[in-house]
Each structure stands twice: as structure tokens, then as C-alpha cells.
C-alpha positions as CSV (number, residue, x, y, z in Angstrom):
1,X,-77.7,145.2,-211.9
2,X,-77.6,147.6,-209.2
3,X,-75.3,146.2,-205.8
4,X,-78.2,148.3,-203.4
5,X,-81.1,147.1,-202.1
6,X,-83.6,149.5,-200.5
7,X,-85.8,148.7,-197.6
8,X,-89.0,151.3,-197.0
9,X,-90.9,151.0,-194.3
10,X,-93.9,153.5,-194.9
11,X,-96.3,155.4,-191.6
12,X,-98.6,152.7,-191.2
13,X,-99.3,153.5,-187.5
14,X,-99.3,150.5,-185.3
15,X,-99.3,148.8,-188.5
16,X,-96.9,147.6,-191.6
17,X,-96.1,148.8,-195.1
18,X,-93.3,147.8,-196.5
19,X,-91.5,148.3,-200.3
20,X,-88.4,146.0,-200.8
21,X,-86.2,147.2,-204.3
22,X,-84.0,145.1,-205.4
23,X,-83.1,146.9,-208.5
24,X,-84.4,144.9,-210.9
25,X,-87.7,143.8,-209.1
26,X,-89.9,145.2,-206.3
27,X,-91.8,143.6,-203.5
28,X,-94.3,144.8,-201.4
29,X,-95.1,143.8,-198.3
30,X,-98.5,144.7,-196.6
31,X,-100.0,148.7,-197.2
32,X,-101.0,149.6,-193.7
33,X,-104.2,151.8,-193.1
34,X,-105.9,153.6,-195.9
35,X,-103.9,157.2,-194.9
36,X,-100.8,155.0,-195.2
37,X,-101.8,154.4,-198.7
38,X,-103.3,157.2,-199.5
39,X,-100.7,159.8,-198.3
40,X,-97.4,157.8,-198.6
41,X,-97.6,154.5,-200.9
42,X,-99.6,156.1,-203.6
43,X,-96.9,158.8,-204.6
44,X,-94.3,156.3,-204.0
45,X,-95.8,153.9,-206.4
46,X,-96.9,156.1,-208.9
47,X,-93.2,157.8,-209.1
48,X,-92.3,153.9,-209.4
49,X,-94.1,152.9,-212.7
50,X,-93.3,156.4,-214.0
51,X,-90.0,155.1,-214.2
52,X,-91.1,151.7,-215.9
53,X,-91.1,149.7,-212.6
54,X,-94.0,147.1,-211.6
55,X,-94.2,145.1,-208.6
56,X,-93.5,141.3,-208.8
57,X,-95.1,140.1,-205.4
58,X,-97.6,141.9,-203.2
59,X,-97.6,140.5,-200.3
60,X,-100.4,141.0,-197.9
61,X,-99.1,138.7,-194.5
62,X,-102.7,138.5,-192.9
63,X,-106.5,140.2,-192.5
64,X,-105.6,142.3,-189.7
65,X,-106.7,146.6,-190.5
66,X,-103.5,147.5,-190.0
67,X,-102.4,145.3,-192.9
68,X,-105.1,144.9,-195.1
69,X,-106.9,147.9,-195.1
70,X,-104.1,149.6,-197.4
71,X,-104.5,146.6,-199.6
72,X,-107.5,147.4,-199.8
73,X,-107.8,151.1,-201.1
74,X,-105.1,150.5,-203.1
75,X,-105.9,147.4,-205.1
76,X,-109.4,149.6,-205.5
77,X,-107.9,152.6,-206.9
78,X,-105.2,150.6,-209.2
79,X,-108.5,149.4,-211.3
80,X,-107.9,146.8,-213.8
81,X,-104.9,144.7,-213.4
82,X,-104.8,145.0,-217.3
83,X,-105.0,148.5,-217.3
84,X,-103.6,149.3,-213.8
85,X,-104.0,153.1,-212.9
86,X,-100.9,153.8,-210.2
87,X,-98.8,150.5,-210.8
88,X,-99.1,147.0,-212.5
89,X,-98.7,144.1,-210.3
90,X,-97.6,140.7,-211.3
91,X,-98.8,137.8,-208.8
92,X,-101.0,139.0,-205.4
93,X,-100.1,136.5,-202.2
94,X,-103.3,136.6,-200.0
95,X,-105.2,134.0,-197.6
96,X,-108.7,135.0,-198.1
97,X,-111.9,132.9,-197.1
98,X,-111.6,130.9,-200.2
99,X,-108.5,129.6,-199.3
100,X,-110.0,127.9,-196.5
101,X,-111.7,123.9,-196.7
102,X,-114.6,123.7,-194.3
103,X,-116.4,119.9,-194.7
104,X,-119.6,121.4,-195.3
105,X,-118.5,124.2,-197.9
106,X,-120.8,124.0,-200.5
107,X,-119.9,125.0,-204.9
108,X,-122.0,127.6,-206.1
109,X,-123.7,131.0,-204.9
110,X,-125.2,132.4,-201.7
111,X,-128.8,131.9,-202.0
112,X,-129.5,133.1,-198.7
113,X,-130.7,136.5,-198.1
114,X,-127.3,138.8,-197.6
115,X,-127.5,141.1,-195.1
116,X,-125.6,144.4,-194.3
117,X,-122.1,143.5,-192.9
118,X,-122.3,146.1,-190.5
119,X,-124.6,143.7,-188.2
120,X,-121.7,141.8,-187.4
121,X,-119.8,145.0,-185.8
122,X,-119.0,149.1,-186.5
123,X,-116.5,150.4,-188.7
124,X,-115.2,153.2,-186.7
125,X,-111.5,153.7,-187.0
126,X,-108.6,152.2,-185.0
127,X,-106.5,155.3,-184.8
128,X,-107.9,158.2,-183.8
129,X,-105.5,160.3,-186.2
130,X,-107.3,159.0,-189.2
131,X,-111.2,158.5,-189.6
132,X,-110.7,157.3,-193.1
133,X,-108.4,154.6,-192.9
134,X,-110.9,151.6,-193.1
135,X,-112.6,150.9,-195.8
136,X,-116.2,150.3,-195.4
137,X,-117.2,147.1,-194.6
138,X,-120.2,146.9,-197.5
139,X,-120.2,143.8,-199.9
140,X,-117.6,143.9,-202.6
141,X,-115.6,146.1,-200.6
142,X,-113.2,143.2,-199.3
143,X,-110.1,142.9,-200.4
144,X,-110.7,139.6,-202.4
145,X,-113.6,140.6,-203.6
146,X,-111.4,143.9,-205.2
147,X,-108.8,141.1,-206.2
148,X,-111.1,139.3,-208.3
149,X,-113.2,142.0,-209.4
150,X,-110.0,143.5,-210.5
151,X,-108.6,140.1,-212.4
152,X,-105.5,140.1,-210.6
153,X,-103.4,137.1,-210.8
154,X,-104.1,135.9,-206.8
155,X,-101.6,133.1,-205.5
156,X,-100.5,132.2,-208.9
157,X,-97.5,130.6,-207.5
158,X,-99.6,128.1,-205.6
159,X,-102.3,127.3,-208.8
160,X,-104.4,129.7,-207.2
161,X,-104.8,127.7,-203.7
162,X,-103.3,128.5,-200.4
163,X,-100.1,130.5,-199.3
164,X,-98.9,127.4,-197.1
165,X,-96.0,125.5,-196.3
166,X,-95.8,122.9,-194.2
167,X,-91.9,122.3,-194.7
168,X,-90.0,125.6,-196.8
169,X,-90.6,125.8,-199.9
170,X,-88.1,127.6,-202.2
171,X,-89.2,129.8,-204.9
172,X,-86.4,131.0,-207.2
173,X,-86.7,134.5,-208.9
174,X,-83.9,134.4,-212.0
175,X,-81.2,136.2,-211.0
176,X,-82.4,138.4,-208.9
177,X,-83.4,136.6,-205.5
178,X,-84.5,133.4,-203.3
179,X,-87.7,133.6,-201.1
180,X,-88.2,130.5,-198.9
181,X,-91.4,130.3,-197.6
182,X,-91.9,129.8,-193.7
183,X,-95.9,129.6,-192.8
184,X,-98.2,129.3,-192.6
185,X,-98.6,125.8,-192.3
186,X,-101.7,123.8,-193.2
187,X,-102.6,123.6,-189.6
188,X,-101.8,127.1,-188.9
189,X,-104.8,127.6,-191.7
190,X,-107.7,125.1,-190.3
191,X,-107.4,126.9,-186.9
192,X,-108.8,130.0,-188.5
193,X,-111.0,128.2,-190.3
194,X,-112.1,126.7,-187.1
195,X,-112.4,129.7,-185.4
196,X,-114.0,131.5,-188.2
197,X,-116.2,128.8,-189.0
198,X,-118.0,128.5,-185.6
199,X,-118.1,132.4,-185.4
200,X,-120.2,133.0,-188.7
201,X,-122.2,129.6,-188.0
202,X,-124.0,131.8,-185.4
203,X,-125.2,134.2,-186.9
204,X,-125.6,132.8,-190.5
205,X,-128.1,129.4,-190.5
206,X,-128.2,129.1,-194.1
207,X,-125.3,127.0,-196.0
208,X,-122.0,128.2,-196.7
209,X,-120.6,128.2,-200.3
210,X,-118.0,129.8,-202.2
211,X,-120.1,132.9,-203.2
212,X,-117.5,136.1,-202.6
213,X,-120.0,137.5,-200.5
214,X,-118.4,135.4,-197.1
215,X,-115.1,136.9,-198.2
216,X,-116.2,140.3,-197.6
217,X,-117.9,138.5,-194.4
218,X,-114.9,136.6,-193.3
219,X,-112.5,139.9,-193.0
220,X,-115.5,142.1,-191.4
221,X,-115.8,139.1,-188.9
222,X,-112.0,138.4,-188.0
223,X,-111.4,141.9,-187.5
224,X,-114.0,142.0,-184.9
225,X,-112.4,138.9,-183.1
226,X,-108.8,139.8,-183.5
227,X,-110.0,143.4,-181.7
228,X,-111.5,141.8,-179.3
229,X,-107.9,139.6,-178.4
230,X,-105.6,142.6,-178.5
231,X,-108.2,144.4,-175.9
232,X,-107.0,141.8,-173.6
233,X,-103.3,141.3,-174.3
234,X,-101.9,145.2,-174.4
235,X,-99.4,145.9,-172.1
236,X,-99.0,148.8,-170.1
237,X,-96.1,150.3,-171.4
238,X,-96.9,154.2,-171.6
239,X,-93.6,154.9,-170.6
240,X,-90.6,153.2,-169.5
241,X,-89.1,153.2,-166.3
242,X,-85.6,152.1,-165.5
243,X,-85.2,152.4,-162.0
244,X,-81.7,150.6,-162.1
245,X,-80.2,152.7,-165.2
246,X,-79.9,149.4,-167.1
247,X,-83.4,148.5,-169.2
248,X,-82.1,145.7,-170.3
249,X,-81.9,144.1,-166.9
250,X,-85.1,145.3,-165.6
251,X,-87.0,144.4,-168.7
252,X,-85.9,140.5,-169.2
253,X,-88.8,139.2,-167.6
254,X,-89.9,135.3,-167.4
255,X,-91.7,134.8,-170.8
256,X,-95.1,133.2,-169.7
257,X,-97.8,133.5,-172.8
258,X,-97.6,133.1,-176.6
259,X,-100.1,134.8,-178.7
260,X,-102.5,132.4,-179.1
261,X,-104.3,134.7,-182.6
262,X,-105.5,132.1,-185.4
263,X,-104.8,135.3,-187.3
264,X,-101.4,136.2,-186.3
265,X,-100.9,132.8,-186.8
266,X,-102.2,132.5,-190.1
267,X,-99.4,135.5,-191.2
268,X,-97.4,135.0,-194.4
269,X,-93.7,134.4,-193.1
270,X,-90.7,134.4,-195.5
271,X,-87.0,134.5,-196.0
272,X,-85.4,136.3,-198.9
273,X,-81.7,135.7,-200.1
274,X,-80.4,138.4,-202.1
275,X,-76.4,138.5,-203.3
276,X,-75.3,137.0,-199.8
277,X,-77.6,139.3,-197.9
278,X,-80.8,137.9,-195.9
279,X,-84.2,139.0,-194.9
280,X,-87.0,137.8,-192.5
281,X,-90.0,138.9,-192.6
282,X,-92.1,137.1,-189.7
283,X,-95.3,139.5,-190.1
284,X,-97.6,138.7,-187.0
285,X,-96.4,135.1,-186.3
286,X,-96.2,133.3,-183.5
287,X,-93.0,132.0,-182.1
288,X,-93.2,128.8,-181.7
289,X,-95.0,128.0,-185.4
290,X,-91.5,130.4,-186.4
291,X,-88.9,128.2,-184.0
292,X,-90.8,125.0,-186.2
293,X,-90.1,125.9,-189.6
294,X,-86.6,126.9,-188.6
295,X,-85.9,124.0,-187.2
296,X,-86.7,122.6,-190.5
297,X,-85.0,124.8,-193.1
298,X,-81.5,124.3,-190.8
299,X,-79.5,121.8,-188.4
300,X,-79.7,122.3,-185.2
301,X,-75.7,122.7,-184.8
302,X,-76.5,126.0,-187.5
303,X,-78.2,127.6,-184.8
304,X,-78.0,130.9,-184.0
305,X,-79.3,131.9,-187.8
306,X,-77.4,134.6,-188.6
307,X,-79.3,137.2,-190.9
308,X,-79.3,140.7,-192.2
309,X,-82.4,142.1,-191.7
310,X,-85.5,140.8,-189.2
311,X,-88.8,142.5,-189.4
312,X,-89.5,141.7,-186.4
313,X,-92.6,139.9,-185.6
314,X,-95.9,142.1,-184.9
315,X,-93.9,144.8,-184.4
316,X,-91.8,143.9,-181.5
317,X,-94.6,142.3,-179.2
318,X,-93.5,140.6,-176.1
319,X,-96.2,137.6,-176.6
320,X,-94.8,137.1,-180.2
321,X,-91.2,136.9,-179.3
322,X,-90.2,134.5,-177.2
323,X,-86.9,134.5,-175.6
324,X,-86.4,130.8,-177.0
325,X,-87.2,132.2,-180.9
326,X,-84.7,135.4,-180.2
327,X,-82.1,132.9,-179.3
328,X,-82.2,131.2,-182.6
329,X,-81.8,134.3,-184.2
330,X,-78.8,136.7,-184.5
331,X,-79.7,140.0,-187.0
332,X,-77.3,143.0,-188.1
333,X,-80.8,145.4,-188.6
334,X,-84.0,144.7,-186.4
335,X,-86.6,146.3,-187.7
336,X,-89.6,147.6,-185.6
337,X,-92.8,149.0,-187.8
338,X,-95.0,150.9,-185.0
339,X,-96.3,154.6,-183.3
340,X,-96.8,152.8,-180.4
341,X,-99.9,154.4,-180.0
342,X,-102.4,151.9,-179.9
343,X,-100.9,148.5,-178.5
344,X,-97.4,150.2,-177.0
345,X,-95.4,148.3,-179.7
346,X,-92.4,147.5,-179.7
347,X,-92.9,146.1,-176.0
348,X,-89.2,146.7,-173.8
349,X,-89.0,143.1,-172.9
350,X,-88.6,142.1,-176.7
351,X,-85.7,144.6,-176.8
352,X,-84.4,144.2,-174.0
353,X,-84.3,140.2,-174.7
354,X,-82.7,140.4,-177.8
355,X,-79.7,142.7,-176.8
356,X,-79.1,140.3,-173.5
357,X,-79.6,137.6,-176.0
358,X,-76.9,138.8,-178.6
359,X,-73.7,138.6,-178.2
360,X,-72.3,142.2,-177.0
361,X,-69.2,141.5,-179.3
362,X,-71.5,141.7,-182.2
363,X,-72.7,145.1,-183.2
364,X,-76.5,145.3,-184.0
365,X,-78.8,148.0,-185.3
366,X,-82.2,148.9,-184.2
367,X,-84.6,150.5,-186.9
368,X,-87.3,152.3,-185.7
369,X,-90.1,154.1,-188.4
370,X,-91.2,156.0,-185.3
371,X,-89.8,158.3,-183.1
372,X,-93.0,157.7,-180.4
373,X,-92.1,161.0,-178.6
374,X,-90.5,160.2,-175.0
375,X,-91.3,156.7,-175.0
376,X,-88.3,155.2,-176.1
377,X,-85.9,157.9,-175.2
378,X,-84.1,156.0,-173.1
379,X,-83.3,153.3,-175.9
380,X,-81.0,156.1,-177.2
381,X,-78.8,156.1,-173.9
382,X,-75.2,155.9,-175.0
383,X,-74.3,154.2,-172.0
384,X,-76.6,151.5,-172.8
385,X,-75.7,151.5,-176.5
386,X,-72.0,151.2,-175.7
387,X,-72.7,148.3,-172.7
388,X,-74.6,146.1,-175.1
389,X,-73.2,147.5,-178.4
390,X,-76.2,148.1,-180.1
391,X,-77.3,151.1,-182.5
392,X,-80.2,152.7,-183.7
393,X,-81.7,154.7,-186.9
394,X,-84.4,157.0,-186.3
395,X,-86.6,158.7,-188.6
396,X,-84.8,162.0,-188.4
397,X,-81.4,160.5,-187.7
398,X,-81.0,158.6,-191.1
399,X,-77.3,157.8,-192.3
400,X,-78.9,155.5,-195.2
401,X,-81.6,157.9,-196.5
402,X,-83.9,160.8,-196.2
403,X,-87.3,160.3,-193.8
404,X,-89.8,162.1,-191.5
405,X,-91.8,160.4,-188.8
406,X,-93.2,157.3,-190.2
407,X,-91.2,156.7,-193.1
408,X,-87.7,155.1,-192.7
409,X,-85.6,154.0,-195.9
410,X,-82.7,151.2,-195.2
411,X,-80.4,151.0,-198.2
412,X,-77.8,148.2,-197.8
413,X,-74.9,147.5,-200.1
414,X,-74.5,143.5,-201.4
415,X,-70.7,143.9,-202.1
């Protein structure tokens, strides 16, 4: 069994995609846009099975387009799970509508009249780079309704029910790995069904069942919403201005607002143990659902948790990273999936937080997929690397592996 474990993190714009190898099992983790799919994780994959590999988990963390829409195109190209076309695929971990309990869910089919999805908002693209990254929005396009279409085994590890965990759960894979599960809690759940619930109430009057037609509804619908919120919480951060010469200083702001998203907070969080090495992966969360579950899975004399890797949650935002969470946390490699192009992520103030946070004795790596022009050129200061003894990997400045903007491969040695 192979002593490297590879981390890919694939040009998903201002999303995630992201291929964990352990060797002797692969997990995927979100497929960005359909381009990211398409153009990137397709070859990958395909090269993948050609060499008798399959994927053990695919992980989608939450509905978001910049998570699911991948998931999408690729679970609708693969085909059959019997007779997959690019890769087979061993257990699917998704949240979709039928994972959530509303009291007046009914058994059975939709008997009222099904209308065009498009009613409930456009399906023009997020990213102006690529006008065929979202799948249309038509019924049976979702991607449960692909997952069962498909027969894919979908949350086998929970008898088919939701990806929750109100305290960690611990799920044991041979040999090769642990994965304790973080979130999303039960309650974390019923807010989006809340939320969800009262939004399609409004414009559908007939009952609500289990029919798959409201799970092509239900991500149509929360992708509307969850635009909606980010059009009121980007930051200005076009560039970044240090007019002190130390970012760090001018960027630690008072932390005033969590990310209040029923779907950020419905993400898919997880820790994996592999060999002595370990890896969170906090999707979209919010902090303080993360600082909970911590507090759970470890004593509070434990804290800071020291780790390996952190995907950092929703790719660096300042509203899903609060100084209180960064404090309980103390990574080797940070790991920031984003162009920056659409919501200005990673936001300075999560940086900036997390190296005043860190102890400058301890050096710490910063892993960016994208090199976001001029934006963060002054993150590469050597002054400011060498004050608070941090480094970074860029695309094009690889010492692990080979990439080009967008892609970034982490390859970590267990021994």
C-alpha cells in the first residue's frame, strides 16, 4: 500500500472539485460547474478506471451550482451504475429533497399538474467564462433524479436516509482510512426544510409528496434563494490594499456576521484520518454549527485541533470563518478552492485571521488552485511570509506536482 496520498483540487471557478487518492481507494468530493467536469474531471476519471480504479464515496457537500452542477453532468454521462461509462462508483453521499420530513409530506406521486421549472427562475450561467456549465433546469434533470434514474447506491451508509450527525459518527474503511462525520446535524436539515418548505408552498397549492418531480424542484428553487443571499453578502475585495505594509494587521477586523445560508448550513462536513495524517473538509459550513461538533468529537483542554490539511470552509469567506472557529484550529496546508471572480473568495480577513491566529513558530502552507491575477500578489510578500512564517503553493509554483491555473495536486507522504 502506497505511503502517498494525493490531494486534486480541480478549476471549478468560485467553486469545489475535489479527488482524494489514497492508494488503495478514491474519494471525491463535489465536481464543480459542468466545464469543471467536462474539461478537467472527465479525463481524470476516465485515465482512473483505465487503470482499474473506482471511487468508493462521492461526496457532493450541498445544492449550491458551484457544487452540484458537476455532479450533475457527470453522474448523467457515467450512465448506468451497473454499466458505468467513465468510472464506477460505490456509495453516492447526497441531501436531496427526499431526505427531508415535512408534516404534511404525503407517499405516492405528484398528481398535480407539473409545470416547467423555469417559472420558478432562469438558467443563465454564473460565470461568464462558461455558458454551459448548468445543467438545464427541465424535470429529470436534477441530480437525484439522475441518481436514481441511474440506480446508484445513494446514502447507503445511512440505509438510504439522511447524511446527518448530530454527535460524530465514525465510519471505518478497512485499512485504509477513518472518516468522522461532522454535520450536518438534524437541525441544520429542518432549517432548509423550513425554508424550502414555505418557498415552494407559494407557488405550488397542490399537496406535496415524494414524487421525484420536487427534487428537480427543490435544487431549481434553492439555487434561486442561495443567489439571492450571496447578492447581498459579497464583499468588495477587488483588490487589496495594504496601506501599512503589513495585511495581516490591517485585515483582522471585528468579526460581526455569520452566514446565516440554510444551505451552507446544510454542507456535508467530515474529518478523515489516514496513517497519522488528517483532513477537514468543512465544504460551505457555518462556524459556529463547525465550533459544535468539535466541541464534541474533543476535550476542551485538546484545543487548538491540530490537523494536516483544512479545506477551508466556502472557500475562505470571512462570514464562514470566524475568528473563534480559526482559533480552534491549527493546519500545516490550508486549502483555498476559488478564481475569485464572482464572490472575491478567499476574503483577506480569513487570511489574515488565521496567520495572526497561528502561532508564528509554526510553519503553515497556503494552497491556492488560483492564481486570481494581481489580487493576491501581495500574499506572496516575502517579508510577510517570513514575519508570520507562512508559505504558499501556487498553480504554476508546484513543488508536490505538475498544474496550470485551476488545477493544483498536493501529494503528502504518511511516513
Amino acid at each position: 500500500m502506497s505511503n502517498i496520498i494525493t490531494i486534486e483540487m480541480f478549476p471549478a471557478g468560485n467553486g469545489d472539485a475535489v479527488l482524494i487518492d489514497f492508494g488503495s481507494e478514491l474519494i471525491l468530493i463535489d465536481a464543480g460547474f459542468v466545464s469543471t467536469f467536462r474539461n478537467h474531471l472527465k479525463p481524470r476519471l476516465e485515465t482512473l478506471h483505465n487503470q482499474g480504479r473506482r471511487i468508493s464515496k462521492f461526496i457532493v457537500t450541498h445544492i449550491d451550482a458551484d457544487h452540484i452542477s458537476g455532479a450533475i453532468a457527470f453522474i448523467k454521462a457515467n450512465g448506468s451504475a451497473d454499466n458505468p461509462n467513465i468510472i464506477g462508483i460505490d456509495d453516492i453521499w447526497f441531501n436531496s429533497y427526499r431526505h427531508l420530513h415535512f408534516e404534511d409530506k404525503e407517499q405516492g406521486d405528484f398528481d398535480g399538474e407539473r409545470p416547467n421549472l423555469s417559472i420558478v427562475g432562469g438558467t443563465e450561467s454564473l460565470d461568464p467564462e462558461d455558458d454551459q456549465q448548468l445543467v438545464s433546469h427541465r424535470q429529470g434533470t436534477s441530480f437525484g433524479s439522475q441518481i436514481l434514474k441511474n440506480n446508484y447506491s445513494w446514502n447507503k451508509a445511512f440505509g438510504g436516509a439522511a447524511v446527518k450527525a448530530d454527535e460524530p459518527i465514525v465510519f471505518e474503511s478497512g485499512d485504509t482510512f477513518r472518516l468522522t462525520l461532522l454535520g450536518p446535524t438534524k437541525e441544520a436539515l429542518e432549517n432548509l426544510a423550513e425554508k424550502w418548505y414555505n418557498y415552494l408552498k407559494t407557488i405550488y397549492q397542490d399537496s406535496i409528496n415524494e414524487d421525484a418531480f420536487f427534487d428537480d424542484a427543490f435544487e431549481k428553487m434553492m439555487e434561486e434563494m442561495r443567489q439571492a443571499e450571496l447578492n447581498r453578502t459579497v464583499l468588495d475585495q477587488d483588490a487589496l490594499v495594504s496601506a501599512s505594509g503589513d495585511w495581516v494587521a490591517d485585515y483582522c477586523k471585528v468579526w460581526d456576521h455569520e452566514d446565516n445560508s440554510p444551505t451552507n448550513g446544510s454542507s456535508i462536513i467530515f474529518l478523515i484520518e489516514f496513517k497519522g495524517l488528517n483532513m477537514l473538509f468543512l465544504g460551505d459550513a457555518i462556524p459556529g454549527q463547525v465550533e459544535k461538533q468539535l466541541e464534541k468529537l474533543i476535550p476542551d483542554d485538546e484545543f487548538p485541533l491540530q490537523i494536516d490539511v483544512l479545506k477551508v470552509a466556502h472557500h475562505g469567506a470571512w462570514y464562514n470563518n470566524s475568528p473563534q472557529l480559526i482559533d480552534k484550529l491549527r493546519a500545516n496546508y490550508y486549502l483555498f478552492s476559488s478564481n475569485g471572480k464572482r464572490h472575491h473568495h478567499p476574503h483577506f480577513e480569513t487570511m489574515a485571521w488565521i496567520l495572526k491566529k497561528h502561532n508564528t513558530e509554526s510553519e503553515k502552507t497556503f494552497v491556492f488552485n488560483y492564481r486570481q491575477g494581481d489580487r493576491l500578489i501581495e500574499i506572496d510578500n516575502p517579508q510577510m511570509k517570513q514575519d508570520y512564517n507562512y508559505k504558499t503553493i501556487w498553480p504554476d509554483v508546484n513543488e508536490f506536482g505538475i498544474g496550470s491555473d485551476g488545477y493544483i495536486k498536493l501529494a503528502l507522504n504518511t511516513q
